[in-house]
VMD Tcl script that builds the backbone (N, CA, C; Angstrom):
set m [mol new atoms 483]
animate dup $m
set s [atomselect $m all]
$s set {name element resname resid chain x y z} {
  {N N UNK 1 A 71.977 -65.781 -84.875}
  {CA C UNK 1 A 72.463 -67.149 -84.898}
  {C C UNK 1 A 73.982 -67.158 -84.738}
  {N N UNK 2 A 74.195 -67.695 -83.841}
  {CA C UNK 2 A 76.149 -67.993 -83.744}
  {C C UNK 2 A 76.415 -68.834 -84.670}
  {N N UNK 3 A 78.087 -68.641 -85.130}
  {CA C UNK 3 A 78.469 -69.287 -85.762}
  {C C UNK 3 A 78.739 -70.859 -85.744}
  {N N UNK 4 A 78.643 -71.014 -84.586}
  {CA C UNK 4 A 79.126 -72.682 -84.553}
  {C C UNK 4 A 77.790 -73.858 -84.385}
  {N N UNK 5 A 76.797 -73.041 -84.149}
  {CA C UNK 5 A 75.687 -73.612 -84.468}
  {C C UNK 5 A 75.016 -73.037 -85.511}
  {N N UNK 6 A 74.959 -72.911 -86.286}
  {CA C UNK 6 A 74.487 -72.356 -87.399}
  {C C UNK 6 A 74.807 -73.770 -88.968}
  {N N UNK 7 A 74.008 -74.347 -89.287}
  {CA C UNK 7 A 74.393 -74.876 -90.255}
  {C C UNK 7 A 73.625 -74.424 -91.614}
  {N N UNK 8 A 74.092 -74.808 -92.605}
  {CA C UNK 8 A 73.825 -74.508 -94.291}
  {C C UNK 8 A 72.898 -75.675 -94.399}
  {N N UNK 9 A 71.577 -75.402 -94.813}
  {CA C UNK 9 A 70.273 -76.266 -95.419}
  {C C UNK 9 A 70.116 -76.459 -96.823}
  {N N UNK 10 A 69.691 -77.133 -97.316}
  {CA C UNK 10 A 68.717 -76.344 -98.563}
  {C C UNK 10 A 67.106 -77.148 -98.141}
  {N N UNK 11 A 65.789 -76.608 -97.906}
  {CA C UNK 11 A 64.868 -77.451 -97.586}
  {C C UNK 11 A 64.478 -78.046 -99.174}
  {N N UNK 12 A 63.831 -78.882 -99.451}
  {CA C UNK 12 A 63.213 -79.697 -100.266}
  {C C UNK 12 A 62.033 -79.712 -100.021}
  {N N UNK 13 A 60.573 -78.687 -100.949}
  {CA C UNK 13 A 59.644 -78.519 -100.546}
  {C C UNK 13 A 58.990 -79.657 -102.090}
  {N N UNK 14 A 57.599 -80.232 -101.660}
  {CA C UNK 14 A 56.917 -81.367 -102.667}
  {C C UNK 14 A 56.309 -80.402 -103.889}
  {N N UNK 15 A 56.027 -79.163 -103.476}
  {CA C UNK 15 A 54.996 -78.357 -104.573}
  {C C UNK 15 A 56.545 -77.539 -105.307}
  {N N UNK 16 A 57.094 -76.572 -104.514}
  {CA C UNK 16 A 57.966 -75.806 -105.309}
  {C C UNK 16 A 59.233 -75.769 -105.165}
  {N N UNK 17 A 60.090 -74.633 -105.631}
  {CA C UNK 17 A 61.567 -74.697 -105.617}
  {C C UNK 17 A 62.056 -74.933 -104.191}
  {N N UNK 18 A 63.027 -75.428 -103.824}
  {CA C UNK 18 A 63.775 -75.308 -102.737}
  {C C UNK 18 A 64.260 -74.278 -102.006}
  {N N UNK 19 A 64.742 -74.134 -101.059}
  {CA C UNK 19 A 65.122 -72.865 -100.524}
  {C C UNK 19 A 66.243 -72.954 -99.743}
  {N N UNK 20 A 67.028 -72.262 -100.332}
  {CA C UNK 20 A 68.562 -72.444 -99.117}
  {C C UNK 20 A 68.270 -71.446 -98.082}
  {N N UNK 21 A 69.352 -71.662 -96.782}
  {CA C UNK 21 A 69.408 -71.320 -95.679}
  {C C UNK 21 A 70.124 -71.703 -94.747}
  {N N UNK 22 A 70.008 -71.612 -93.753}
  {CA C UNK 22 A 70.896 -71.799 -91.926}
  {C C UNK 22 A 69.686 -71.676 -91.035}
  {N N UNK 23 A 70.313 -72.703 -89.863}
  {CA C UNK 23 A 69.321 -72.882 -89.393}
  {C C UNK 23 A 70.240 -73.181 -88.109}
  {N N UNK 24 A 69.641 -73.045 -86.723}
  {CA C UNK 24 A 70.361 -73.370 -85.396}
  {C C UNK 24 A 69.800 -74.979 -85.220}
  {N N UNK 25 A 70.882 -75.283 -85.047}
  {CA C UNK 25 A 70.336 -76.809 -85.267}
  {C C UNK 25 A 69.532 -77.645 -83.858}
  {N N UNK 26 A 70.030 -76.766 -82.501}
  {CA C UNK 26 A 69.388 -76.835 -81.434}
  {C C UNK 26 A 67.856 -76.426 -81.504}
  {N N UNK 27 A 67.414 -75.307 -82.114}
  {CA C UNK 27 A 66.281 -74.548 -82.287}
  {C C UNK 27 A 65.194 -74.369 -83.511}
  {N N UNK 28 A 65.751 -75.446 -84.659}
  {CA C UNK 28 A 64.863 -75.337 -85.750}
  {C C UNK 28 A 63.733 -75.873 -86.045}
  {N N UNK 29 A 63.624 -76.638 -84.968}
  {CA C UNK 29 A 62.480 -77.787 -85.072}
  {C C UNK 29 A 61.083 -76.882 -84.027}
  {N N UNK 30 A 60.498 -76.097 -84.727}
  {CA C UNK 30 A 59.659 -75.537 -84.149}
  {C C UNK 30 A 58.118 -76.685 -84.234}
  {N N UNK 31 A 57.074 -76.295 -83.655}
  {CA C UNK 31 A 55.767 -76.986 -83.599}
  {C C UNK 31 A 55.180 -76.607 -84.901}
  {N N UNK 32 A 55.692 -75.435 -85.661}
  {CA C UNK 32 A 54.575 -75.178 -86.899}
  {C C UNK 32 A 55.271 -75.008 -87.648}
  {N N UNK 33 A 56.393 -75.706 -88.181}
  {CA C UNK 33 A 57.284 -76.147 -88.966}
  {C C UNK 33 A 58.986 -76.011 -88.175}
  {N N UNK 34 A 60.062 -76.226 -89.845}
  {CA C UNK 34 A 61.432 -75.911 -89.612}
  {C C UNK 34 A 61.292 -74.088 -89.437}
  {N N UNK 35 A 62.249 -73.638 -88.581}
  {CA C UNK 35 A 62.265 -72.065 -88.359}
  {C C UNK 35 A 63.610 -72.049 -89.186}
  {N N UNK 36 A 64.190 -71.007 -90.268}
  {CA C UNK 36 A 65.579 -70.739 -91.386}
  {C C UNK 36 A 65.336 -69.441 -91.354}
  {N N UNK 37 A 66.926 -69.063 -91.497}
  {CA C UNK 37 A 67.141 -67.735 -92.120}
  {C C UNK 37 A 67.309 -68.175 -93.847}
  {N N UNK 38 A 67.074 -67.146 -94.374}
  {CA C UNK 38 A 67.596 -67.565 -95.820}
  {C C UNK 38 A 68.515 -67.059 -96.115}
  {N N UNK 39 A 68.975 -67.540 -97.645}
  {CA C UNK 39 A 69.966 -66.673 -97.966}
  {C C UNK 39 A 70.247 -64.975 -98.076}
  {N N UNK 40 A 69.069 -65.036 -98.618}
  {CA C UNK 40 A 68.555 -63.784 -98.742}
  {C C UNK 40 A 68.865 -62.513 -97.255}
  {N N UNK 41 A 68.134 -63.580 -95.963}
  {CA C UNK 41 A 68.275 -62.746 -94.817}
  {C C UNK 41 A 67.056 -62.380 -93.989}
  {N N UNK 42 A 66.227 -63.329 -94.754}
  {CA C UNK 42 A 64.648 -63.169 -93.958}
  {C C UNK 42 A 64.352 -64.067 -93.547}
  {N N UNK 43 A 63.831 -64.140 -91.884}
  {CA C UNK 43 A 63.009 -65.743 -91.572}
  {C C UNK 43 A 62.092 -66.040 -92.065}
  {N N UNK 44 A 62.449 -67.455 -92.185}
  {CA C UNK 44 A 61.069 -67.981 -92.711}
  {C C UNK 44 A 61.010 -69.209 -91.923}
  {N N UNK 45 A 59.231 -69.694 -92.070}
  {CA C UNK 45 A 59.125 -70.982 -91.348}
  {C C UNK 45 A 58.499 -71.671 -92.065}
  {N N UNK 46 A 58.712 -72.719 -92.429}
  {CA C UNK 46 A 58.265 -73.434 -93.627}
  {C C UNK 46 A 57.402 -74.702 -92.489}
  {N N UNK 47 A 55.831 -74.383 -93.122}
  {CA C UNK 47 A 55.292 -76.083 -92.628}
  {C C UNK 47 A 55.784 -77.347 -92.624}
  {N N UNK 48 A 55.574 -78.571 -91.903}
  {CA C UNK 48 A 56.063 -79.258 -92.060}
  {C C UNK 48 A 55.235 -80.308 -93.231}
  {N N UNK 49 A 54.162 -80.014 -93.726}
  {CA C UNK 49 A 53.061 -80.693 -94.587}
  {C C UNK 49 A 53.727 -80.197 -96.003}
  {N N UNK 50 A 54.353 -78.932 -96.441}
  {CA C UNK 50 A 55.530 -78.604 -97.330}
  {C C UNK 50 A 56.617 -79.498 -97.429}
  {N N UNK 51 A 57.279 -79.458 -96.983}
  {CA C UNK 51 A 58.267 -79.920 -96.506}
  {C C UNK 51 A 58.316 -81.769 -97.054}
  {N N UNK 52 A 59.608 -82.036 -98.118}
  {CA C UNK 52 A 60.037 -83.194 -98.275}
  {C C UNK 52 A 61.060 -83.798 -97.375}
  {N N UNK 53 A 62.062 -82.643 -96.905}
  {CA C UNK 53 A 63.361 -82.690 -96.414}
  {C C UNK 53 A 63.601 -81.659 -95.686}
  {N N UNK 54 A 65.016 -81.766 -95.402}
  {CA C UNK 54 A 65.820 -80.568 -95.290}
  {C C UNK 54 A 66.996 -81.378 -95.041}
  {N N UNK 55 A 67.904 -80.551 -96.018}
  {CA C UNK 55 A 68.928 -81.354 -96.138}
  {C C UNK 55 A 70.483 -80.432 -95.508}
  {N N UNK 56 A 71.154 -81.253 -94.966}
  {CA C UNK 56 A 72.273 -80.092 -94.179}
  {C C UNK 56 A 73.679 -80.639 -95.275}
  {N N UNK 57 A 74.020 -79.315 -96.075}
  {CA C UNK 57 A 74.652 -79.350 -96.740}
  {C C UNK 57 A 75.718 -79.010 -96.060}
  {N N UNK 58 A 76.835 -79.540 -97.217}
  {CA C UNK 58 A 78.396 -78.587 -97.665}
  {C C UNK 58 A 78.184 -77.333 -97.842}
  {N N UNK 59 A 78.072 -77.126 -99.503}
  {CA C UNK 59 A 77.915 -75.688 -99.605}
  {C C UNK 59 A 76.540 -75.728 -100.231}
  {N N UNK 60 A 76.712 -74.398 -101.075}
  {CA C UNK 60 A 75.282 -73.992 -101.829}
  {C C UNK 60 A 75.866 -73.879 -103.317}
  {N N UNK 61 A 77.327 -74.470 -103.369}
  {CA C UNK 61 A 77.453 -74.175 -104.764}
  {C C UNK 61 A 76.851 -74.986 -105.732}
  {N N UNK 62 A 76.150 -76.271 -105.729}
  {CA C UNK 62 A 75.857 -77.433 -106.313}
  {C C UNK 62 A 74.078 -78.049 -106.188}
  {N N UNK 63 A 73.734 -76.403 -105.388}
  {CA C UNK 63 A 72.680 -76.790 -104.645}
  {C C UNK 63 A 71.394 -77.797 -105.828}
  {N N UNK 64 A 71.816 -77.541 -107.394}
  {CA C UNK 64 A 70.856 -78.033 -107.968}
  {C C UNK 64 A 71.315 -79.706 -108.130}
  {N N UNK 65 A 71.937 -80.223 -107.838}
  {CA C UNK 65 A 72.123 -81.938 -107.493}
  {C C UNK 65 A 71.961 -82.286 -105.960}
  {N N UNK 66 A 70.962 -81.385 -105.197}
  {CA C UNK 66 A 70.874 -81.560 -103.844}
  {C C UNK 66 A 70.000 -82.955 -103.664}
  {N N UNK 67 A 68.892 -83.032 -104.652}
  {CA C UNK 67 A 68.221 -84.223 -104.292}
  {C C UNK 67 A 68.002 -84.755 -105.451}
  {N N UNK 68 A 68.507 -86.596 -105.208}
  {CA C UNK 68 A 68.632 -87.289 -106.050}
  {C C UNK 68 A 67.388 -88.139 -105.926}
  {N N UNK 69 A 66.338 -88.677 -106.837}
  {CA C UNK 69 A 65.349 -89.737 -106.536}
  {C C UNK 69 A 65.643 -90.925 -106.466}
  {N N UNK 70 A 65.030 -92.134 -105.275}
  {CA C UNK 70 A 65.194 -93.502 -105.085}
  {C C UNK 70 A 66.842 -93.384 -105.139}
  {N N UNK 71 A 67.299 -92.642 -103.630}
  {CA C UNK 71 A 68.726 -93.302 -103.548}
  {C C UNK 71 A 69.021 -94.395 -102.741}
  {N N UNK 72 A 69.743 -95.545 -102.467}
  {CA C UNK 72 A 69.522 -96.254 -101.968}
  {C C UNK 72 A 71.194 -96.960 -101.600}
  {N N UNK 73 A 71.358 -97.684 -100.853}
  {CA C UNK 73 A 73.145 -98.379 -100.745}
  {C C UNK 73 A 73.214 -99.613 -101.915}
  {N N UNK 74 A 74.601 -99.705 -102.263}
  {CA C UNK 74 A 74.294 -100.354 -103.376}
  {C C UNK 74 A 74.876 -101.472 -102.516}
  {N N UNK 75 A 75.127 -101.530 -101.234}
  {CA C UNK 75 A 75.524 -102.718 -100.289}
  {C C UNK 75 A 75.127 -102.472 -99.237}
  {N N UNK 76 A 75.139 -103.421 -98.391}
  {CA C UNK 76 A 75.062 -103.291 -96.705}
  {C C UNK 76 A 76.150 -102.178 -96.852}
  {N N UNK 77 A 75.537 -100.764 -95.713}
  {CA C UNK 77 A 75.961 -99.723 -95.126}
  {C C UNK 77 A 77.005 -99.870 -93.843}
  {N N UNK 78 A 78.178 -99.507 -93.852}
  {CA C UNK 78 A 79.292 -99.759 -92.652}
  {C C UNK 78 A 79.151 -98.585 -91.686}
  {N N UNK 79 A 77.928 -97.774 -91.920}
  {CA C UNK 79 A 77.916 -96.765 -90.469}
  {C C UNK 79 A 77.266 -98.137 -89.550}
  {N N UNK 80 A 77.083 -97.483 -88.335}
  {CA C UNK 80 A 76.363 -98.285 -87.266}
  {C C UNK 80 A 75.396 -97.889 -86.889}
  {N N UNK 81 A 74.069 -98.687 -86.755}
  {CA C UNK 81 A 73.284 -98.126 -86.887}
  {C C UNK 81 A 71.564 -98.373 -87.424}
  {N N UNK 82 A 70.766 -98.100 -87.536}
  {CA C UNK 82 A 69.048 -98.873 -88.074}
  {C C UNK 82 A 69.513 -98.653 -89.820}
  {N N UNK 83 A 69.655 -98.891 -90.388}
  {CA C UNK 83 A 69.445 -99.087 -91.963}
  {C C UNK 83 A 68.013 -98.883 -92.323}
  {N N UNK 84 A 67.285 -98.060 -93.111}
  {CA C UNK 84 A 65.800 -97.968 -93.329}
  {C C UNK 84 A 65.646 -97.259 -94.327}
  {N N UNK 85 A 64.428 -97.490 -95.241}
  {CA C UNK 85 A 64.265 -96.831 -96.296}
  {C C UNK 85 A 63.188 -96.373 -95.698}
  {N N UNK 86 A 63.447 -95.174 -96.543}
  {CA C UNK 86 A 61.893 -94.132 -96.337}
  {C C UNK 86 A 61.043 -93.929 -97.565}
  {N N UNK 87 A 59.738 -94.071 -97.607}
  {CA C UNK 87 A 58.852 -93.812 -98.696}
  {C C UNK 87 A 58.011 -92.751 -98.843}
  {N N UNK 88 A 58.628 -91.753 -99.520}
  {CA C UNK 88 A 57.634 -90.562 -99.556}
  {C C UNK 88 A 56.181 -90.569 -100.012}
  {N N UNK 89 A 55.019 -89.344 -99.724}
  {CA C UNK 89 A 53.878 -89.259 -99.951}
  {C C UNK 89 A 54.050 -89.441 -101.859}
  {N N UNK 90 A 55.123 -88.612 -102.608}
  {CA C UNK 90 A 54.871 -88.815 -103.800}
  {C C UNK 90 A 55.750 -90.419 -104.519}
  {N N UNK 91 A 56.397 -91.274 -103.680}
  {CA C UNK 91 A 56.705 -92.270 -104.430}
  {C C UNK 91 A 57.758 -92.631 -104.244}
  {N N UNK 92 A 58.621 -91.520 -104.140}
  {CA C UNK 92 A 60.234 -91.267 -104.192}
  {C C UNK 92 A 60.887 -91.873 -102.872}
  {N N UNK 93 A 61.840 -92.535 -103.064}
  {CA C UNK 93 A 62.010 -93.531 -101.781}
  {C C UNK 93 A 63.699 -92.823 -101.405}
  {N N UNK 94 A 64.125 -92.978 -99.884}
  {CA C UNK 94 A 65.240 -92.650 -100.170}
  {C C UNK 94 A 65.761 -93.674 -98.537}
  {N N UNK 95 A 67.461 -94.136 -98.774}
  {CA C UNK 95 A 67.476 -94.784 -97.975}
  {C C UNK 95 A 68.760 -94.535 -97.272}
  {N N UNK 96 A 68.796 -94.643 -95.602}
  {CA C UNK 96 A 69.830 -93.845 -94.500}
  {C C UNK 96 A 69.554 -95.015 -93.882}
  {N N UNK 97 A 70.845 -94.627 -92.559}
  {CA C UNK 97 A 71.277 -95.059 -91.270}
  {C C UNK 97 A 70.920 -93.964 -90.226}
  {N N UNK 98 A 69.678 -94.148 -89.355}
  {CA C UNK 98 A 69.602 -93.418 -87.988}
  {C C UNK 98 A 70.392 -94.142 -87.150}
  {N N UNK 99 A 70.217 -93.445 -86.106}
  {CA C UNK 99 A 71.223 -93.957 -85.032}
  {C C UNK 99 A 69.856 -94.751 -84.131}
  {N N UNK 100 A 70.813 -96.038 -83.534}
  {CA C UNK 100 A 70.261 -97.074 -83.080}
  {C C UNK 100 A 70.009 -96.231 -81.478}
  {N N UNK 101 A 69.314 -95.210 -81.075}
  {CA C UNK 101 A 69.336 -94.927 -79.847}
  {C C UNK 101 A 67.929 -94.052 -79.801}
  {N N UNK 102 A 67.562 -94.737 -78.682}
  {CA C UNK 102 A 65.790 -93.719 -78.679}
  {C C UNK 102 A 66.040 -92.608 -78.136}
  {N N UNK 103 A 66.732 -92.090 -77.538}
  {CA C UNK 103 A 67.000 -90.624 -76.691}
  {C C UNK 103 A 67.271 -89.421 -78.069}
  {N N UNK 104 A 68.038 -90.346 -79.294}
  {CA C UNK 104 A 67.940 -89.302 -80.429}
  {C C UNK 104 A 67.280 -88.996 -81.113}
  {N N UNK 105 A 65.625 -89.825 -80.788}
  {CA C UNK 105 A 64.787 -89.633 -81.379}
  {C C UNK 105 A 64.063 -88.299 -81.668}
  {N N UNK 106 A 63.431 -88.141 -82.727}
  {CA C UNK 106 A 62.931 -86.717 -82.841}
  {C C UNK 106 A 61.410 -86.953 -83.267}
  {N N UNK 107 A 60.451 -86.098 -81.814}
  {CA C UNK 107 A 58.742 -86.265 -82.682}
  {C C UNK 107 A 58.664 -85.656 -84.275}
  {N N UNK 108 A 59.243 -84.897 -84.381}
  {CA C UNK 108 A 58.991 -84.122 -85.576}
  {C C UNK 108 A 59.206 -85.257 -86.736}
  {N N UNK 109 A 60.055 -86.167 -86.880}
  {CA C UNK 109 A 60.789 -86.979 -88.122}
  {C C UNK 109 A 61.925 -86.837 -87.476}
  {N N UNK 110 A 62.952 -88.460 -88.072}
  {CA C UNK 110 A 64.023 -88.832 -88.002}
  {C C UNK 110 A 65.248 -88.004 -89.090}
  {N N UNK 111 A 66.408 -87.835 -88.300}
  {CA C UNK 111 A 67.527 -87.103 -89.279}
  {C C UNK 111 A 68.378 -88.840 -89.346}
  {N N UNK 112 A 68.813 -88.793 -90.305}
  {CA C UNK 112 A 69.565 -90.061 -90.736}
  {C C UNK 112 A 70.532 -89.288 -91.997}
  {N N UNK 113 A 71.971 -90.313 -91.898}
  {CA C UNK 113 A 72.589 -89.889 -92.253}
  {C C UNK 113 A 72.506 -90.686 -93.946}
  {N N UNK 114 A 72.299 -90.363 -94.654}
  {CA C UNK 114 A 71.744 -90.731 -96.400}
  {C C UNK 114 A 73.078 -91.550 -97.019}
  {N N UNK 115 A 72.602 -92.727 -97.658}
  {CA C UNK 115 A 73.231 -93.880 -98.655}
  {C C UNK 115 A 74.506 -93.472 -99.076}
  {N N UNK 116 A 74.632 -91.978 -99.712}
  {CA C UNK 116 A 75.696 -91.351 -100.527}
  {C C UNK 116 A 76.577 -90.728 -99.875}
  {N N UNK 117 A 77.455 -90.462 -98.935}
  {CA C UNK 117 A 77.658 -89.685 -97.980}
  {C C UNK 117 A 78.985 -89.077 -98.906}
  {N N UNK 118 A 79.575 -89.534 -99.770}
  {CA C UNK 118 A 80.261 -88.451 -100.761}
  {C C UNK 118 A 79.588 -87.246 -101.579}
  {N N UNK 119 A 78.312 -87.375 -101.310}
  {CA C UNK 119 A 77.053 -86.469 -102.169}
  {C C UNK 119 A 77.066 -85.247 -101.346}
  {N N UNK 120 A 76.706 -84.203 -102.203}
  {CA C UNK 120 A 76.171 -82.999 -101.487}
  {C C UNK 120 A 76.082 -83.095 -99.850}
  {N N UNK 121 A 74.873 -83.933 -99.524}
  {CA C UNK 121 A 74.336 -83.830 -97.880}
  {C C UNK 121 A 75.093 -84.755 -96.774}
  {N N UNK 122 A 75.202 -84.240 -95.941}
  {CA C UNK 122 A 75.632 -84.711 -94.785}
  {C C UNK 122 A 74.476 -85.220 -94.166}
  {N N UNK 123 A 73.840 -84.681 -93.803}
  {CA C UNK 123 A 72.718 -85.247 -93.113}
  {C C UNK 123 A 71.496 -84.517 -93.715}
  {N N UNK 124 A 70.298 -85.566 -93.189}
  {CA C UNK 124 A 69.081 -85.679 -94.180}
  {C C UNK 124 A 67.788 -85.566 -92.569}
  {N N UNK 125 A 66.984 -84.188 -92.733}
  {CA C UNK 125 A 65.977 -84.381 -91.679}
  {C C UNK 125 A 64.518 -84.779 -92.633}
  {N N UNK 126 A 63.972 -85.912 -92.299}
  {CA C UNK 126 A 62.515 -86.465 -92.794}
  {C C UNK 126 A 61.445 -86.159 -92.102}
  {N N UNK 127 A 60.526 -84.651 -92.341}
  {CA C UNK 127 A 59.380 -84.547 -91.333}
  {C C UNK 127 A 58.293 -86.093 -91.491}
  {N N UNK 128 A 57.687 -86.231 -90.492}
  {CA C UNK 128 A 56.845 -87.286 -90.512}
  {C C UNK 128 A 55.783 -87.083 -91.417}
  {N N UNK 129 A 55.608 -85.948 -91.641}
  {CA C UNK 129 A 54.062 -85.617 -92.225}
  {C C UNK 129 A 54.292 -85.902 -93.717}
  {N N UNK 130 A 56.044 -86.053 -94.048}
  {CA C UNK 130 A 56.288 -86.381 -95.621}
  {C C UNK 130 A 56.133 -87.735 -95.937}
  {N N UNK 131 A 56.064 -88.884 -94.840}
  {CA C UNK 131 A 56.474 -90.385 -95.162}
  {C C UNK 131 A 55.041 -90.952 -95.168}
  {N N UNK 132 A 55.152 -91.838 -96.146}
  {CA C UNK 132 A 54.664 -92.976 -96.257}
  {C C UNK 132 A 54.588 -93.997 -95.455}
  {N N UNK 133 A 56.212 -94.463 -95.444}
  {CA C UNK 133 A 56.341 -96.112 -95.253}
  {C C UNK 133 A 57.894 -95.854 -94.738}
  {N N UNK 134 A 58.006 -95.779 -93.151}
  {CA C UNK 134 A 59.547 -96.090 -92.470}
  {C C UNK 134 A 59.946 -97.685 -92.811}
  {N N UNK 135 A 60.587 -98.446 -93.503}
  {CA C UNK 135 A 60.884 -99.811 -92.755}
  {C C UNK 135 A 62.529 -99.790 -92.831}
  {N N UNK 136 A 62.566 -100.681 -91.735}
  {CA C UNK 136 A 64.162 -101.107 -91.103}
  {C C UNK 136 A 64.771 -102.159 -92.171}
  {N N UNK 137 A 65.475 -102.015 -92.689}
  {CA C UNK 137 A 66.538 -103.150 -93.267}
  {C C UNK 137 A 66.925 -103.860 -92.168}
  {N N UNK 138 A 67.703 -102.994 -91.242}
  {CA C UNK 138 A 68.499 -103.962 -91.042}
  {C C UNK 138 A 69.643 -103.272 -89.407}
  {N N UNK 139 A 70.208 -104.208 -88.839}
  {CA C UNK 139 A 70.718 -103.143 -87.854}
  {C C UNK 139 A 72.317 -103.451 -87.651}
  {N N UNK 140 A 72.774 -102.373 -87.866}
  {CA C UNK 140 A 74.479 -102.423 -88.598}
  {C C UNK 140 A 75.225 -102.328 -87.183}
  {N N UNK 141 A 75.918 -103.660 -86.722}
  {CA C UNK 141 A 77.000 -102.983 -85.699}
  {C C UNK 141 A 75.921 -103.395 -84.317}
  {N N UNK 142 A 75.277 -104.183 -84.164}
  {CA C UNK 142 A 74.613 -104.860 -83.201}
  {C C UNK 142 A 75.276 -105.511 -82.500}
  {N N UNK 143 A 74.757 -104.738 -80.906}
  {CA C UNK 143 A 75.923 -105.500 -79.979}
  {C C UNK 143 A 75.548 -106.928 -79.811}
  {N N UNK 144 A 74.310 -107.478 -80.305}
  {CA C UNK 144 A 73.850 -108.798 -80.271}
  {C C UNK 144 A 74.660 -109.744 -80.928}
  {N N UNK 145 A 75.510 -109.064 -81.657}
  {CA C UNK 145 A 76.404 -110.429 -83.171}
  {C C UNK 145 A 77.901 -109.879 -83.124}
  {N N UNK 146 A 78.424 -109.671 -81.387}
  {CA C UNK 146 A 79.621 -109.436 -81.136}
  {C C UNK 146 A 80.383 -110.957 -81.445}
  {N N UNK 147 A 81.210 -110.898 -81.887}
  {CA C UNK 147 A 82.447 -111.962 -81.504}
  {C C UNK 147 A 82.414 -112.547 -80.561}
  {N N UNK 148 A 82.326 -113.674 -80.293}
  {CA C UNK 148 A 83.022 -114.236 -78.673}
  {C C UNK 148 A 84.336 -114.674 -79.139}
  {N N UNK 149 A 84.846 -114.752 -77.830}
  {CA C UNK 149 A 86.196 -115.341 -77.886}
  {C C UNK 149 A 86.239 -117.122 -77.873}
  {N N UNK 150 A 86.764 -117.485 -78.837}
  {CA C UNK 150 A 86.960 -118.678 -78.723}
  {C C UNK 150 A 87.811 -119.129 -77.648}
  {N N UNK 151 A 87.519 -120.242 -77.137}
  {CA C UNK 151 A 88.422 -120.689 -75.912}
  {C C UNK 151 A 89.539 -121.708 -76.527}
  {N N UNK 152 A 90.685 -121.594 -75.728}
  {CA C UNK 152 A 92.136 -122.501 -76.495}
  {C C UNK 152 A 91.937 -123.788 -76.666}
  {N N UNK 153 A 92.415 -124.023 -77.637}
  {CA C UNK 153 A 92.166 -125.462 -77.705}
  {C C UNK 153 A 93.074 -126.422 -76.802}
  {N N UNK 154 A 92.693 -127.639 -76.697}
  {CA C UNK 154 A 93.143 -128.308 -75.268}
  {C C UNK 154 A 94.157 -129.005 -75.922}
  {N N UNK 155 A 95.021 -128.831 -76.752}
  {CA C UNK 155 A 95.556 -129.779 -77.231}
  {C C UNK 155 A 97.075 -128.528 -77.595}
  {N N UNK 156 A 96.531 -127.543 -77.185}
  {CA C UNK 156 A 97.717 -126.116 -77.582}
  {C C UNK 156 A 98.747 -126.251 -76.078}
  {N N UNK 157 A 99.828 -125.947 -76.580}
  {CA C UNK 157 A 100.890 -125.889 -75.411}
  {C C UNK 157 A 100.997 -124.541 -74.678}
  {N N UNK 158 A 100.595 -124.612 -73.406}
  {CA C UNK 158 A 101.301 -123.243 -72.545}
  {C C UNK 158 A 102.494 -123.211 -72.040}
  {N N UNK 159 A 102.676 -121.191 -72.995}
  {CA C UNK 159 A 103.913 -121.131 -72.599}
  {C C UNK 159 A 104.510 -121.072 -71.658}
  {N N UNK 160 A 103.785 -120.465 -70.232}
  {CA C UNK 160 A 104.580 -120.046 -69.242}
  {C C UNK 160 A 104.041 -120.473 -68.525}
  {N N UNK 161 A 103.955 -121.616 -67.775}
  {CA C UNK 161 A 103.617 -122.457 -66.960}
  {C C UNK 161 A 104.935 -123.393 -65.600}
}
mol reanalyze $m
mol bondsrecalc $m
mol representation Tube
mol addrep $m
């Protein structure tokens, strides 16, 4: 794995402990799960029916506040972007901004960038086989609710005429 594609994980599995790792972020999304090196130094490929998350961390120093339950914005979100909460198979809801573009779409599950973005994760990958219930809040930064320009009023003096 090169260095500049190589990012720091920790996955979030529903039955057991988590597992840190790196992962090529071009190449991890295999058909029979995420493909990781671990820390340790052995591949592994974790199913995606395992699998709650995978979360692309900072570091690994904090890794035990990696996942928080029912996180959510405590306001409308200022990225740009689909706003959506996700509802896991066990209950636990958690809520991001994907990007408003179908070309970034991913069959596997959506990566969205998570409510807390001062928290541990940078970005948050959701296999499909973990969700419940996708729904949209809301869509942040829609070129539909641009500004128009108001036109001058007829009663304003021009200057350079």
């Amino acid at each position: 794995m090169a260095g500049s594609t190589s990012k720091k994980i920790v996955a979030v599995r529903f039955d057991r402990e988590p597992v840190q790792g790196f992962v090529n972020q071009q190449t991890f999304l295999q058909e029979a799960g995420i493909e990781l090196l671990t820390a340790s130094g052995s591949a592994l490929t974790i199913p995606y029916s395992d699998l709650k998350a995978v979360c692309f961390v900072r570091d690994f120093d904090s890794t035990g506040t990696v996942w928080k339950e029912h996180r959510a914005f405590s306001n409308r979100p200022k990225l740009e972007g689909l706003w959506v909460r996700l509802e896991f198979r066990d209950g636990d809801t958690l809520e991001g901004v994907l990007p408003n573009d179908l070309m970034l779409v991913e069959p596997a599950g959506p990566t969205l960038s998570p409510a807390d973005p001062g928290f541990q994760n940078q970005r948050v990958f959701v296999p499909r086989a973990a969700l419940i219930h996708l729904q949209v809040l809301g869509v942040v930064g829609s070129p539909l609710r641009r500004k128009r320009k108001q036109p001058a009023a007829k009663e304003q003096l021009k200057m350079f005429e």
